[in-house]
Backbone as a printed PyTorch tensor [residue, N CA C, xyz], in Angstrom:
tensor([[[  9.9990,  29.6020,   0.5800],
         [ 11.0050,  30.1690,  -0.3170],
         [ 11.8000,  29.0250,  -0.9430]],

        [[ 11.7240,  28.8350,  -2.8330],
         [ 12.3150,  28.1730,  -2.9820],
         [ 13.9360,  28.4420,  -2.5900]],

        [[ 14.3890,  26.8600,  -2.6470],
         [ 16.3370,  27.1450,  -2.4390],
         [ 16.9600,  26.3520,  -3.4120]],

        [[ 17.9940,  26.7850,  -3.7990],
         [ 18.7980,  25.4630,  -4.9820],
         [ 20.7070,  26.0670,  -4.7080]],

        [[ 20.8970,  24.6390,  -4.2820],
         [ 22.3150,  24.5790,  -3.4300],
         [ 23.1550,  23.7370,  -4.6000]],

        [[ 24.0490,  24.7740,  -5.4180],
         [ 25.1420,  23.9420,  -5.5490],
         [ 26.3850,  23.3190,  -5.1780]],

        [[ 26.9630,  22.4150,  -5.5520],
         [ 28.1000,  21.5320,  -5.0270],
         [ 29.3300,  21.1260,  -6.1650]],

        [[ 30.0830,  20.8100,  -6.0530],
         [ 31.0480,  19.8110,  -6.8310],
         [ 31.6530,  20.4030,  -7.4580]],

        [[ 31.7430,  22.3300,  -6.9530],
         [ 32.9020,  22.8370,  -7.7710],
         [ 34.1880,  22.6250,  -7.0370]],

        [[ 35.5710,  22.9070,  -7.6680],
         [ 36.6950,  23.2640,  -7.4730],
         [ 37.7520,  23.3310,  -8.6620]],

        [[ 38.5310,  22.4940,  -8.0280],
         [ 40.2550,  23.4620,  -9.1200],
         [ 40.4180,  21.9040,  -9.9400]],

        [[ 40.8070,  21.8540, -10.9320],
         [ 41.0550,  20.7780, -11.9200],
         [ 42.3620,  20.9170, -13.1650]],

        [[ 42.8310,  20.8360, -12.7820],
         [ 43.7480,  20.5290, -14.3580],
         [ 43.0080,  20.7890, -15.6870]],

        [[ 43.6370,  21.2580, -16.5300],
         [ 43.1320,  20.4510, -18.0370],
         [ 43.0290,  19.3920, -18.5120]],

        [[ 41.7630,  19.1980, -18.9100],
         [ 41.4370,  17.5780, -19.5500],
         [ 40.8650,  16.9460, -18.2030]],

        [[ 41.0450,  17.3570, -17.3230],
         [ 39.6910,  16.5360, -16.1560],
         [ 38.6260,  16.6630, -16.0890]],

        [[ 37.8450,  16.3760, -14.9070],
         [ 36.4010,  16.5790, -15.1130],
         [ 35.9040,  16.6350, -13.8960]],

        [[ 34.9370,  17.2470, -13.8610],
         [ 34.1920,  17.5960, -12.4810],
         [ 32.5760,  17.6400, -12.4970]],

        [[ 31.7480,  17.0760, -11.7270],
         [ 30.7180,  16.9850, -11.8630],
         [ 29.9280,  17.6350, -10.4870]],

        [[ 29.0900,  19.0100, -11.4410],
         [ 28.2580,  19.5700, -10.5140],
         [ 27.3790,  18.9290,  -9.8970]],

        [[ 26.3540,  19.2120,  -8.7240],
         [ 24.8510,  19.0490,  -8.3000],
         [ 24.2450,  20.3960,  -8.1710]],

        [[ 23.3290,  19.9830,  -8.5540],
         [ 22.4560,  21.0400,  -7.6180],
         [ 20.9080,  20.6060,  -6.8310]],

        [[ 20.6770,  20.9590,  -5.6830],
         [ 19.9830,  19.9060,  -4.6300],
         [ 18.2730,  21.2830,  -4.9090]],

        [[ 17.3620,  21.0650,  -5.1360],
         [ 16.5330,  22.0340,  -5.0390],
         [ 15.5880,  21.5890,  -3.9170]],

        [[ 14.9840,  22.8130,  -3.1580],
         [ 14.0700,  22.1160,  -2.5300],
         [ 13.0110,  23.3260,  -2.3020]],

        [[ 11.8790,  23.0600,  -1.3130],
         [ 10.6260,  23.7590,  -1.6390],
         [ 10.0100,  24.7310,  -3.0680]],

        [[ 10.2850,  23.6420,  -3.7180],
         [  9.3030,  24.0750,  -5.4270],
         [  8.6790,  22.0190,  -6.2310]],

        [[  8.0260,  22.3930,  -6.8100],
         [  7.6640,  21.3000,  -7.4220],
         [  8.4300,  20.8680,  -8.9560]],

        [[  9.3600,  20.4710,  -8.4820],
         [ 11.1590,  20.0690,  -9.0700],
         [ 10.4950,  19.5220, -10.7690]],

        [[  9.5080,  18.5740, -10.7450],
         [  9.6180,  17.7090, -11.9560],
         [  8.7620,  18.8250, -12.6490]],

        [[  8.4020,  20.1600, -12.6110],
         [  7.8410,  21.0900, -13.3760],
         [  8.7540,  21.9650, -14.1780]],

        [[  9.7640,  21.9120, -13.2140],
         [ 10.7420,  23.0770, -13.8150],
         [ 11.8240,  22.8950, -14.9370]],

        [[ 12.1510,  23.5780, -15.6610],
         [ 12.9590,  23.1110, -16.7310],
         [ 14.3990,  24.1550, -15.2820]],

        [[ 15.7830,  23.1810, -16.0810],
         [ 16.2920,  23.3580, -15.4040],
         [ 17.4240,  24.1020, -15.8350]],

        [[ 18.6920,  24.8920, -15.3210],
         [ 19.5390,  25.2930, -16.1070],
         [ 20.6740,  25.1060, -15.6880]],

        [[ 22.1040,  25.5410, -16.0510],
         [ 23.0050,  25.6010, -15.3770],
         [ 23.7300,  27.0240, -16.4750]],

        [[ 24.4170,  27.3570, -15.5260],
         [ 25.0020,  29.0550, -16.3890],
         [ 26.0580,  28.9340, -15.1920]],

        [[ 27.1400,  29.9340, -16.4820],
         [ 28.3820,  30.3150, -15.8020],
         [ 28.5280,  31.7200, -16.0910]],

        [[ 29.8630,  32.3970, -15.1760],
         [ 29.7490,  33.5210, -15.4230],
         [ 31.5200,  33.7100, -14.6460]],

        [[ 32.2570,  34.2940, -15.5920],
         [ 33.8890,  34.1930, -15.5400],
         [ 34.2110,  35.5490, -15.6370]],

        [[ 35.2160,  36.1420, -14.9440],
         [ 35.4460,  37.0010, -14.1950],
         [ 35.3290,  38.0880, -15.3000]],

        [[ 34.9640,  38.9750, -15.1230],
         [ 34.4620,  40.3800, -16.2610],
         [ 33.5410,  39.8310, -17.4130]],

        [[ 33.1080,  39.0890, -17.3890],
         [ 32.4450,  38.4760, -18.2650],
         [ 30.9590,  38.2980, -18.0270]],

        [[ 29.9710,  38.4170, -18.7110],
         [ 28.2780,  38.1850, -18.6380],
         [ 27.9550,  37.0000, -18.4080]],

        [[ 27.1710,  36.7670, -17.3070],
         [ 26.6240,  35.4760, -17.3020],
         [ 25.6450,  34.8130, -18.3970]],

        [[ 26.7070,  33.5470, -18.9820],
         [ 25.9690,  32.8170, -19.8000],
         [ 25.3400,  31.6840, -19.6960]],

        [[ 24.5940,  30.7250, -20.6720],
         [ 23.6880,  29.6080, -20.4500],
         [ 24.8350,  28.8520, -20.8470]],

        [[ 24.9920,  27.8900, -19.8640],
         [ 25.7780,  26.5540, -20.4650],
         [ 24.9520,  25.3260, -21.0350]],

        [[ 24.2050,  24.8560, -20.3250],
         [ 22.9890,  23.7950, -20.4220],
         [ 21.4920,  23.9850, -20.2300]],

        [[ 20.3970,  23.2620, -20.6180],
         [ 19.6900,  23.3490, -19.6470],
         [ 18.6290,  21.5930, -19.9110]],

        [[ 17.7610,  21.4880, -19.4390],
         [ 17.3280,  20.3360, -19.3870],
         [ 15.7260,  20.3250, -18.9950]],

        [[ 14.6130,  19.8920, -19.8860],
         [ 13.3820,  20.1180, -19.1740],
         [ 12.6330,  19.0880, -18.8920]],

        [[ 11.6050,  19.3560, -18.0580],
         [ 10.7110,  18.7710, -17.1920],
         [ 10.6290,  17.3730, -18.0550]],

        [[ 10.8230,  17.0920, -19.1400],
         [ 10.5860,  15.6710, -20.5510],
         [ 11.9950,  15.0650, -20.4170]],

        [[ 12.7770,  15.9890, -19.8620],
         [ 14.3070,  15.8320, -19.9770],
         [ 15.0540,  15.4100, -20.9720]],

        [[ 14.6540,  16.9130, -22.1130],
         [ 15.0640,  17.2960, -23.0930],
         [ 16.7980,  18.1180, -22.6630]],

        [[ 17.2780,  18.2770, -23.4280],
         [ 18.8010,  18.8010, -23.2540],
         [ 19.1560,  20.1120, -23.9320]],

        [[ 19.4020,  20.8380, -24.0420],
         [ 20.1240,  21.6660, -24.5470],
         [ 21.6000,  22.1480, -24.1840]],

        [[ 22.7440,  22.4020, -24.9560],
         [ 23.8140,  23.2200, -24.7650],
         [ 24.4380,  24.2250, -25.3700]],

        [[ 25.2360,  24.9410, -25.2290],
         [ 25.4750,  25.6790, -25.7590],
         [ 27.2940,  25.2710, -26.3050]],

        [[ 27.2370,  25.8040, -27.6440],
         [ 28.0580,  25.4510, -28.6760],
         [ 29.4710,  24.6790, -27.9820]],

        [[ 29.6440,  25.7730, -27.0980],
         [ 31.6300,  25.6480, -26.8250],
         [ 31.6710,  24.1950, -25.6750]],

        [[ 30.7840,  24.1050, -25.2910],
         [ 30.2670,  22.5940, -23.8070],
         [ 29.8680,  21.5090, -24.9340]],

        [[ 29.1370,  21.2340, -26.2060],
         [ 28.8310,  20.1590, -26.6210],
         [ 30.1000,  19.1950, -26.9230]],

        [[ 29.7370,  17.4170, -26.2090],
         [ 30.4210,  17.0860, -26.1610],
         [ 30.9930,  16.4230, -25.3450]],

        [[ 31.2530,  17.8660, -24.5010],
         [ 32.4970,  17.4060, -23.4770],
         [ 31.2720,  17.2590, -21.8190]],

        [[ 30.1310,  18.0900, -21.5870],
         [ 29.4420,  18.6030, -20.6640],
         [ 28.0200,  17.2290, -20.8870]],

        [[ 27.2950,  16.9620, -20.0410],
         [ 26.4050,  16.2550, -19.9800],
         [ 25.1900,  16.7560, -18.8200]],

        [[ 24.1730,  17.4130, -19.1650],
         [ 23.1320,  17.7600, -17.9490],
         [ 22.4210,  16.3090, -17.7510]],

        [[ 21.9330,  16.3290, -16.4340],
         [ 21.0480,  15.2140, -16.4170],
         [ 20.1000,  15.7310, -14.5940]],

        [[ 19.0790,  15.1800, -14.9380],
         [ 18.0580,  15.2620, -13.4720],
         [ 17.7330,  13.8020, -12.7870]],

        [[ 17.4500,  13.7840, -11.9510],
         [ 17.0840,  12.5660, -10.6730],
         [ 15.8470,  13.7810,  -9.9270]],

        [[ 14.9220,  13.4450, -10.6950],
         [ 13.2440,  14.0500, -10.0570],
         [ 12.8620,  13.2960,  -8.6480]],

        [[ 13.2370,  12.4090,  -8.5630],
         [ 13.2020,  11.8360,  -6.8710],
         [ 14.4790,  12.0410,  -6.0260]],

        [[ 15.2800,  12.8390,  -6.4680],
         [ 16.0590,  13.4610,  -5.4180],
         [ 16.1400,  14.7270,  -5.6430]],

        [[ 15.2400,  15.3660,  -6.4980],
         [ 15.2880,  16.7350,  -6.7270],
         [ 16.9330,  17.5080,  -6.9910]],

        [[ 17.1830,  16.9570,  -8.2750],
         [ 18.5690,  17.4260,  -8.2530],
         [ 19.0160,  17.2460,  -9.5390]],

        [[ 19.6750,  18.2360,  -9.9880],
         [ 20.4370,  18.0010, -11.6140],
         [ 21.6920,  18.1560, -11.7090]],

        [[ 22.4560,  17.5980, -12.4090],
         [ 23.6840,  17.2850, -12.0440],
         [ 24.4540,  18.2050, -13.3240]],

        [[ 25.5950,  18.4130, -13.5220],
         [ 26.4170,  18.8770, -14.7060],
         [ 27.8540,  18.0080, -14.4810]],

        [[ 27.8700,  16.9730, -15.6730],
         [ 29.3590,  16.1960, -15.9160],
         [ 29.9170,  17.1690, -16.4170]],

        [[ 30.9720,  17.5030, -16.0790],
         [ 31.8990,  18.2510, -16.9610],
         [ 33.2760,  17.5250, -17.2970]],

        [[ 33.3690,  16.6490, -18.2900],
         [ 34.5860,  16.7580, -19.1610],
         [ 35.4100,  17.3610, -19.6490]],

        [[ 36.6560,  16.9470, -19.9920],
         [ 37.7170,  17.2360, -20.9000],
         [ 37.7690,  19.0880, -20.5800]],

        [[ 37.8110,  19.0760, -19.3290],
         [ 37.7650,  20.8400, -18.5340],
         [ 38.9390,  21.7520, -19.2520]],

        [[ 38.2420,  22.7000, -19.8440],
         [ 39.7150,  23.9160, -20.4930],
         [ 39.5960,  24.6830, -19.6680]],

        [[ 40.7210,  25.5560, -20.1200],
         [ 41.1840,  26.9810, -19.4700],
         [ 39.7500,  27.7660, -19.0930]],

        [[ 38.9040,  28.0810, -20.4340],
         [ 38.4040,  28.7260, -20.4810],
         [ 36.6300,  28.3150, -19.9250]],

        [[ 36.8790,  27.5400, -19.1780],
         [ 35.7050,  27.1100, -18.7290],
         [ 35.7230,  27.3210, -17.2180]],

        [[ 36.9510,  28.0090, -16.8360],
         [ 36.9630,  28.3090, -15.2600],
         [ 36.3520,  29.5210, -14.7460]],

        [[ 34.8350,  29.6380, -14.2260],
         [ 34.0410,  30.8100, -13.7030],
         [ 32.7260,  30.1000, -12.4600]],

        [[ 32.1130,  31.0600, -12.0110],
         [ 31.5640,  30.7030, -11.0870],
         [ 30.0310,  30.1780, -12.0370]],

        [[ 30.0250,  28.4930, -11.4760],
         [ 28.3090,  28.0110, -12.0430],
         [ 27.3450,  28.3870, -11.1510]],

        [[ 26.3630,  28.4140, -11.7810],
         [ 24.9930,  28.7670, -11.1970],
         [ 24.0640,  27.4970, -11.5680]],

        [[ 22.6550,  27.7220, -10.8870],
         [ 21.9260,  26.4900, -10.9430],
         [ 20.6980,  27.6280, -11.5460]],

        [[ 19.7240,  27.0650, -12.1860],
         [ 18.8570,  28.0940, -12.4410],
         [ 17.9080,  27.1650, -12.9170]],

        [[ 16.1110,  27.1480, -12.0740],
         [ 15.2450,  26.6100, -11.9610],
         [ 13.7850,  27.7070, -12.9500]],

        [[ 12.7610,  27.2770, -14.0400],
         [ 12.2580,  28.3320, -14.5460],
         [ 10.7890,  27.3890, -14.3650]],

        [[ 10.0660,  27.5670, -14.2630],
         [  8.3410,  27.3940, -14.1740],
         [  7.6620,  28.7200, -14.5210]],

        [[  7.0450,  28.6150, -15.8950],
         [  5.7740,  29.7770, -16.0820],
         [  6.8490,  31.1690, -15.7160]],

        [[  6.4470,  32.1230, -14.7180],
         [  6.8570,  33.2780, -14.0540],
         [  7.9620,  32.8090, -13.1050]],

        [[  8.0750,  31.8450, -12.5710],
         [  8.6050,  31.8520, -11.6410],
         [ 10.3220,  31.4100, -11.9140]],

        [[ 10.7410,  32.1230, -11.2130],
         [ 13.0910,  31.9200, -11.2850],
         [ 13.5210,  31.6160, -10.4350]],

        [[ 13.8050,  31.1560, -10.4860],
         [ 15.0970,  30.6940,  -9.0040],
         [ 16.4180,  30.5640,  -9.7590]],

        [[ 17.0230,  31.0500,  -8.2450],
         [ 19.2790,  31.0910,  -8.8460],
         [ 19.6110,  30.4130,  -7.7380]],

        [[ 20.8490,  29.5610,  -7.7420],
         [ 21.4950,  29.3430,  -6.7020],
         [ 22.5010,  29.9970,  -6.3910]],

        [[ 23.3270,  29.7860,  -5.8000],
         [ 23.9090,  30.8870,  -5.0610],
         [ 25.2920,  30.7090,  -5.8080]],

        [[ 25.6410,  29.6520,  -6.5790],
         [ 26.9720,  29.6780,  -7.6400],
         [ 27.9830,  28.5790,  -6.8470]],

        [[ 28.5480,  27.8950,  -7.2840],
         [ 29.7970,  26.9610,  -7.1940],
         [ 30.8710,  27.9050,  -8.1120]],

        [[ 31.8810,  27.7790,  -7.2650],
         [ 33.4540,  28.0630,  -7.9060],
         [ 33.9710,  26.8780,  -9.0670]],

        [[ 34.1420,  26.8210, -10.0330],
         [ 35.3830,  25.8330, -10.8440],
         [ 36.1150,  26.3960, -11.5870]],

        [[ 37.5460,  25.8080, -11.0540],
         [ 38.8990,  26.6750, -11.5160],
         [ 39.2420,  25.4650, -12.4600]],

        [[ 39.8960,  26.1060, -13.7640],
         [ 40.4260,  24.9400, -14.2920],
         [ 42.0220,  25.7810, -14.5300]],

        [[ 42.7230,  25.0150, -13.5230],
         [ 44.3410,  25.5500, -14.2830],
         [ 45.9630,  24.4960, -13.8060]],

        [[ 46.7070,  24.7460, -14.6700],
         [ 47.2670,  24.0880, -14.4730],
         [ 48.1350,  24.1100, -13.5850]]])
């Protein structure tokens, strides 16, 4: 059974920064394109980043900028910099792994941003 464990949430001020992980293990890591999504209280879980197997980048509009995805394929792990942290960026992240058919979620990190 794959697993993917995130880390490096918590509470931040405005204008700080916090940098996720996420640790994956039993799947073949350098296949998977990778993601990261948030999801804030009454609100739909959305795509923040994602990053693939070429370690190509994508983000989504309101994160460019300030957010940076990146992978380490020999430690099986992708990271999310988060910069210049607003209000509105405080919800629970997720890690999200995609190959062909196959999904994996992690189980979500907390980041509060308030003052």
């Amino acid at each position: 059974q794959a697993q993917l464990v995130e880390s490096g949430g918590g509470l931040v001020q405005p204008g700080g920064s916090l940098r996720l992980s996420c640790a994956a293990s039993r799947i073949t890591f350098s296949l998977y394109t990778m993601g990261w999504y948030r999801q804030a209280p009454g609100k739909q879980r959305e795509l923040v980043a994602t990053i693939t197997s070429g370690g190509s980048t994508n983000y989504t509009d309101s994160v460019k900028g300030r957010f940076t995805m990146s992978r380490d394929n020999a430690k099986n792990t992708v990271y999310l910099q988060m910069n210049s942290l607003k209000l509105e960026d405080t919800a629970v992240y997720y890690c999200n792994a995609v190959w062909r058919s196959l999904v994996y979620w992690g189980q979500g990190t907390q980041v509060t941003v308030s003052s």
